[in-house]
N, C-alpha and C positions, 0 to 999 in steps of 0.2 A: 313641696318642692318637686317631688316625683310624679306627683299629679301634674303639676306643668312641663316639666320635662317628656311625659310621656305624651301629655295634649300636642307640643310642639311639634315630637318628630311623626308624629300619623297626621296631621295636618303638611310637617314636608314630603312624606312618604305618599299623601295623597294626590299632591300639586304633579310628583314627580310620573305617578301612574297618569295623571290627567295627560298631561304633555305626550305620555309614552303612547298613550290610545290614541290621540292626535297624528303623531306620526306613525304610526301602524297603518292608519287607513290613508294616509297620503302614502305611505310605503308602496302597498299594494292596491292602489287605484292609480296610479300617477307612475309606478315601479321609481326603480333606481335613480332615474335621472330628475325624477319630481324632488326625488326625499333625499340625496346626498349630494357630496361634493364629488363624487366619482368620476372618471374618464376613462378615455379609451388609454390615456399615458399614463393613469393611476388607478388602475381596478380594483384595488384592495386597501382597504381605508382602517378607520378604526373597527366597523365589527369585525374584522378578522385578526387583525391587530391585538385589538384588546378584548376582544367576547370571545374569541375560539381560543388565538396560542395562549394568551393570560388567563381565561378561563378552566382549561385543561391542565395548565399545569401548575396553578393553585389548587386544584384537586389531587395532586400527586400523593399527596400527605397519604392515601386511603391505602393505595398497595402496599407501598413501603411498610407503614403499620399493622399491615395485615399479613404484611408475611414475617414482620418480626413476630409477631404473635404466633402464629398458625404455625408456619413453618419453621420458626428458630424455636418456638416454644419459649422465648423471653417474656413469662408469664406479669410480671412487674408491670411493663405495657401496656395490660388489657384494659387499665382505664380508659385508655386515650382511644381506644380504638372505636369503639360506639362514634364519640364525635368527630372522628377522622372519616370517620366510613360515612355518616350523615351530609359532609362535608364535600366530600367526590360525589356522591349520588348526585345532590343540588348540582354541584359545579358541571357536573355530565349534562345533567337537565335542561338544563339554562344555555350551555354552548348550543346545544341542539338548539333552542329556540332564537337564541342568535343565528346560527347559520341559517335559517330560513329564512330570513329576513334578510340577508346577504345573496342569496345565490339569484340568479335572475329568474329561473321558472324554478322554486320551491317544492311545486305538485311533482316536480319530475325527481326527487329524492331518492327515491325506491330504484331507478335506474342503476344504482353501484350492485343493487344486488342481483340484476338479472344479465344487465349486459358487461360483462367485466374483461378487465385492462390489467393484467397481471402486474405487466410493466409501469404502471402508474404507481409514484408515489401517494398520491390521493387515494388514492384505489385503497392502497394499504391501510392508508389513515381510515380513511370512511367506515372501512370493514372492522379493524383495531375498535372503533369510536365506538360501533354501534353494538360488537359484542361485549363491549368492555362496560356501558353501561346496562345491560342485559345482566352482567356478574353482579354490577354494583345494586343494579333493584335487586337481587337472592341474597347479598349480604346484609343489604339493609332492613330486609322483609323479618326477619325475627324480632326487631323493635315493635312491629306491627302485630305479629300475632301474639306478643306476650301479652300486647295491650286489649286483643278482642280474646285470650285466655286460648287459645288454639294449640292445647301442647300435642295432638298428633302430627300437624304440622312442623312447629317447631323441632320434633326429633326427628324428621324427614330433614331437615334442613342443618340440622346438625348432624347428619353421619353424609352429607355433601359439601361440608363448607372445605377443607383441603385439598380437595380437587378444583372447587370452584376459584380458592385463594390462590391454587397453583396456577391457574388458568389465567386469573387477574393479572398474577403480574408478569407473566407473558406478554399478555397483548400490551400493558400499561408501558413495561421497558420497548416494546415495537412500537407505538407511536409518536409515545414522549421524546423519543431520538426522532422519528419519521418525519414531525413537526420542523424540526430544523434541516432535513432533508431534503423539503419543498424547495429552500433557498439556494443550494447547491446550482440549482440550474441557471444562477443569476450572476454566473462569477464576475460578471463587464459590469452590472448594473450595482448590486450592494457594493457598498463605499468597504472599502480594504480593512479599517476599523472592526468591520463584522463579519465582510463574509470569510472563510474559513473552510475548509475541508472537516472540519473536527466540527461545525455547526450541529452535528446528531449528538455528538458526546456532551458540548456545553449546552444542549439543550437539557438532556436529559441528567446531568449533573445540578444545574439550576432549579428544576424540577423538582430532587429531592431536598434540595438545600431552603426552596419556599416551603414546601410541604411541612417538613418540621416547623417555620415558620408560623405559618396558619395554626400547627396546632396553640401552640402559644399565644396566636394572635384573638381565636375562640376563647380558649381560656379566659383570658383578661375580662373578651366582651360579656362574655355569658356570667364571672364575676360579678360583673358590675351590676347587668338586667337581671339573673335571677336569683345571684347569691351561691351558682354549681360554679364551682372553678376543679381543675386539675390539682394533685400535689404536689407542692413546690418542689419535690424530690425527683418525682418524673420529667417535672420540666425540667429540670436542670440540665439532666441528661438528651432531653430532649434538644436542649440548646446545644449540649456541647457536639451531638453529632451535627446538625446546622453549622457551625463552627468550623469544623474540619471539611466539612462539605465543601464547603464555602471557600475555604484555604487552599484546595485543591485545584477546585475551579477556576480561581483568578490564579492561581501559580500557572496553570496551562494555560490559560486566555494571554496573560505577556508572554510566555516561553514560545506562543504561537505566534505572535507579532513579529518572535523575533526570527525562527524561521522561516515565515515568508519574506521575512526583507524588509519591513514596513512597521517597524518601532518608532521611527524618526516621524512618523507621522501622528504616533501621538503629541506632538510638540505644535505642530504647525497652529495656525490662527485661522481657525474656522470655525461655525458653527458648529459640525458633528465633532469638532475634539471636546469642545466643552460639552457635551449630553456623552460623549464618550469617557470623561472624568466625575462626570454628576452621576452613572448609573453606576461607575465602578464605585468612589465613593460611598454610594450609599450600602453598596456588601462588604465592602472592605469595613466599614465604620464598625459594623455590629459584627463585624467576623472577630475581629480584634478585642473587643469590650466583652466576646462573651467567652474569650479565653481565659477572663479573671472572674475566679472563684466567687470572689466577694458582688463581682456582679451577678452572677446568675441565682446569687442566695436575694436578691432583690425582687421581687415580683415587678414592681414597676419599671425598672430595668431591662428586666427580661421583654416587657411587654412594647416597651419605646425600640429593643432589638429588633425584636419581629415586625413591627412597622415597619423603620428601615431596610430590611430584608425584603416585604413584600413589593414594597416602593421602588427598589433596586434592580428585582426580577420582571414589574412592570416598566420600567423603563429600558432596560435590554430586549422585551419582545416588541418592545412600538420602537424602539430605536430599527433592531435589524426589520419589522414589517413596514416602518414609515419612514423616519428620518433619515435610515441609509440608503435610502431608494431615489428621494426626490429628487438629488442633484442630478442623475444619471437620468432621469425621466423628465426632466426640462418642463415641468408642469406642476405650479405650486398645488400643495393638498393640506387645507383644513377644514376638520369636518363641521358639516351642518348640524347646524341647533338641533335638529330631527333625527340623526344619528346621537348627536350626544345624550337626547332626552331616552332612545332605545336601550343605550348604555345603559343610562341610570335606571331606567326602570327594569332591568334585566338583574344588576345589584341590588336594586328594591327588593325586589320579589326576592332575591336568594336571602337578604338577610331576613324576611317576610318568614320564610320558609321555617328559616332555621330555629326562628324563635316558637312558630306554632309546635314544629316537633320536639324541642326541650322540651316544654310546658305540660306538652300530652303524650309523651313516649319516654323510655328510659335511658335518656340520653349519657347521662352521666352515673348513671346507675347501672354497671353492669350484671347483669343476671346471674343469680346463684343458683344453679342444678344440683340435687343430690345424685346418688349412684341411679335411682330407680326412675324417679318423676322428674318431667319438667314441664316445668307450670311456671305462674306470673312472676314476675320478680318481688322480694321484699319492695315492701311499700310501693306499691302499686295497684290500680285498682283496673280491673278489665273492665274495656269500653263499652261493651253491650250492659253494663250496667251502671252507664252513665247516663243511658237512651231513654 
């Protein structure tokens, strides 16, 4: 049974890269107007939507974790922190290679770092993005050298990682707000449902409330594929700040409706009320369910939470980057098969990723140092003597 089950998804996983290499080269032979639905009245479609603001802030899980570890010293955590930190690396990786495929001349990327616009919110993001995953490959790089047996490395990398985690989640709290920043400038265009002055804080409150998510949501998957799960005991806890997160989040998102003047519009009959009750919905559902005890002692439970959750916070960044825009842009926008096939093979690959490095790194197995040596981890075997 697990021999079919595994033949089936590398046969959809391969379909899904075939399509994805299809449109790559219609991408960048043909550009933008070959390969999407794009406009001059719609320039921003789903890979921005859903490959940058959904991708970055499904990685959020790594600083948060990282500085409960490092800096709180909340040492109980440090299981989760390997595959939180594996988790943002990818999701860094991956936006990056989305955005390339989004912007119109790509080759001209390197331009934020020479010609710079202080005053640009981009400006900030691009700079935040590109140091932020620069932290994220130094934090992840110790999986790697335990595995090629490199402990002079390794203790170089541990008497920097507190600076480097301080560092992290600087930049991570400056863009993960910054992201919702961009929008600010759209007050006439996003529909009154989303846009907000407080758009920095509900982004970056949403951010930490998936983040615990994901980790939960890996748990489950990585259960299932390798047999590594998290302890129920962590997750619990894990859930219960997602929870509150959560509670806080949508307490401000109506308290905000109600000081702009514009609560009575959640009633009205229109399209964006219902994607406006379908995103709230689906945080409120699992915000609620994982305030009882009995649920979070559930692993299946927990794990149908975190679906919800992440389905929730995906439909809040394509609400405010799509469906709050279109009316005000007088230009319908659905994307091309060529865009969605970029999507998916962009999720391929990350879940591609994640499973090569369980498999061959110590993912879930955090490293035990004594006072004097650090060397491979228990049961592990270094990779140059795999070769």
């Amino acid at each position: 049974m697990n021999r079919v089950r595994n033949y089936f998804w590398r046969v959809v996983v391969s379909l899904i890269f075939a399509a994805g290499l299809w449109a790559t080269v219609v991408r960048f032979t043909r550009g933008l107007g070959g390969a999407t639905h794009l406009s001059d009245s719609f320039p921003w479609g789903l890979w921005i939507g859903f490959d940058l603001l959904c991708g970055v802030g499904l990685a959020a899980g790594g600083f948060a974790i990282a500085a409960t570890v490092y800096l709180l010293h909340l040492e109980k955590y440090r299981p989760i922190l390997r595959p939180t930190i594996l988790t943002a690396f990818l999701g860094y990786m991956l936006v990056i290679a989305a955005l390339m495929y989004d912007l119109g001349r790509p080759w001209r990327i390197w331009h934020a770092l020479v010609f710079w616009n202080p005053r640009s919110v981009m400006f900030e993001v691009a700079w935040c993005v590109m140091l932020y995953t620069a932290v994220l490959a130094l934090e992840f790089s110790p999986m790697l050298w335990e595995r090629l047996g490199w402990a002079p490395v390794q203790r170089v990398m541990r008497a920097v990682t507190i600076p480097l985690v301080g560092l992290g989640v600087i930049l991570s709290t400056l863009h993960q707000s910054s992201l919702g920043s961009l929008y600010l400038i759209v007050p006439t265009k996003l529909d009154p449902l989303w846009y907000s002055p407080l758009l920095p804080l509900f982004f970056f409150l949403s951010s930490i409330a998936v983040g615990m998510a994901m980790v939960i949501f890996e748990s489950g998957l990585s259960a299932r594929a390798f047999g590594k799960a998290l302890e129920l005991s962590l997750l619990k806890q894990v859930a219960r700040v997602m929870a509150v997160t959560l509670a806080v989040y949508l307490l401000l998102r109506f308290q905000d409706l109600v000081w702009r003047g514009v609560l009575s519009q959640v009633w009205t009959a229109r399209g964006e009320t219902a994607l406006f009750w379908l995103e709230n919905a689906l945080l409120a559902i699992p915000m609620a369910l994982c305030f009882s005890g009995r649920l979070r002692s559930n692993p299946q439970g927990l794990f149908g939470c975190a679906v919800l959750v992440v389905a929730g916070f995906l439909a809040n960044r394509l609400n405010v980057s799509v469906s709050g825009l279109q009316r005000s842009a007088g230009a319908p926008y659905f994307p091309s098969w060529m865009e969605i096939a970029v999507t998916l093979t962009i999720v391929a690959a990350g879940f591609v990723l994640f499973n090569l490095a369980v498999r061959y790194l110590a993912v879930f197995r955090p490293a035990k140092y004594d006072a004097v040596t650090v060397g491979v981890p228990e049961g592990t075997t270094p990779l140059r003597s795999w070769l």
